[in-house]
N, C-alpha and C positions, 0 to 999 in steps of 0.2 A: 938352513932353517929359514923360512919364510914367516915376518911377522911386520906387522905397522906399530907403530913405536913414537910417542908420543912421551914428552915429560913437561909437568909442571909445578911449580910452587904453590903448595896447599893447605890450607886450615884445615880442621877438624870439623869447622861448619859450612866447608866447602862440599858442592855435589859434583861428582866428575859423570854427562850423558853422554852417551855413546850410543850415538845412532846406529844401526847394522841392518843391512841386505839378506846375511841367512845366519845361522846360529853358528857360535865362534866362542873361542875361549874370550872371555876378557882378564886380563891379570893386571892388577895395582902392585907394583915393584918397589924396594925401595932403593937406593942405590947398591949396597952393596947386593941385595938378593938378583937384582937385573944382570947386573956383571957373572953372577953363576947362572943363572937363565940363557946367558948368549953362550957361557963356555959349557954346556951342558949337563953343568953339577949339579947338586941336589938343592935347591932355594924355597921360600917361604912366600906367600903371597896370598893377596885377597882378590876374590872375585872367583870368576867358573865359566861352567858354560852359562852364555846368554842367547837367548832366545831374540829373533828381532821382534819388534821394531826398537825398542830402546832398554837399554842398562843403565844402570845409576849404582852410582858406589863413591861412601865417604871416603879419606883416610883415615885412620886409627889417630895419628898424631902429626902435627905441622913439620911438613920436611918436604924435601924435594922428591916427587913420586915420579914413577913412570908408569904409564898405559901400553901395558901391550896386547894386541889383536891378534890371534892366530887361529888354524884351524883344529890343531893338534898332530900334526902328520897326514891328515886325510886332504887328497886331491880338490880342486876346484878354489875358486878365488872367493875372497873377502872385500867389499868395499865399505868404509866405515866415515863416519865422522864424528869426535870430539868436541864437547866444550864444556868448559867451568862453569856453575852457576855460583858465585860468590856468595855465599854465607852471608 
């Protein structure tokens, strides 16, 4: 499974943008749902498909999240970039 993977510590009045080159899943993880995400189990998560040029997604509540980028199984690459806008 191919994904870019990003994690950071975030408020609720945090914005997490996410630049993207062509339309990609984005998913807001939280620990334990990431950990079933890499072993292919069944996990909970926010976000979807995003559309470029840019995504924006809060979290629900202050905790350590993870950003992941992927295609969903379909062929060809993703180039993305990340960043917090702090609350």
């Amino acid at each position: 499974m191919n994904f870019l993977h990003y994690n950071f510590q975030l408020n609720t009045i945090d914005v997490v943008e996410v630049t993207l080159n062509t339309v990609a899943n984005v998913r807001l993880l939280d620990p334990t749902n990431f950990l079933y995400y890499q072993n292919g189990r069944k996990y909970k998560h926010f976000g979807g498909a995003a559309k470029p040029p840019k995504f924006t997604i809060s979290p629900p509540y202050k905790g350590s999240w993870n950003v992941v980028i992927d295609l969903a199984g379909l062929s060809g690459d993703v180039n993305a970039s990340v960043k917090v806008i702090r609350g």
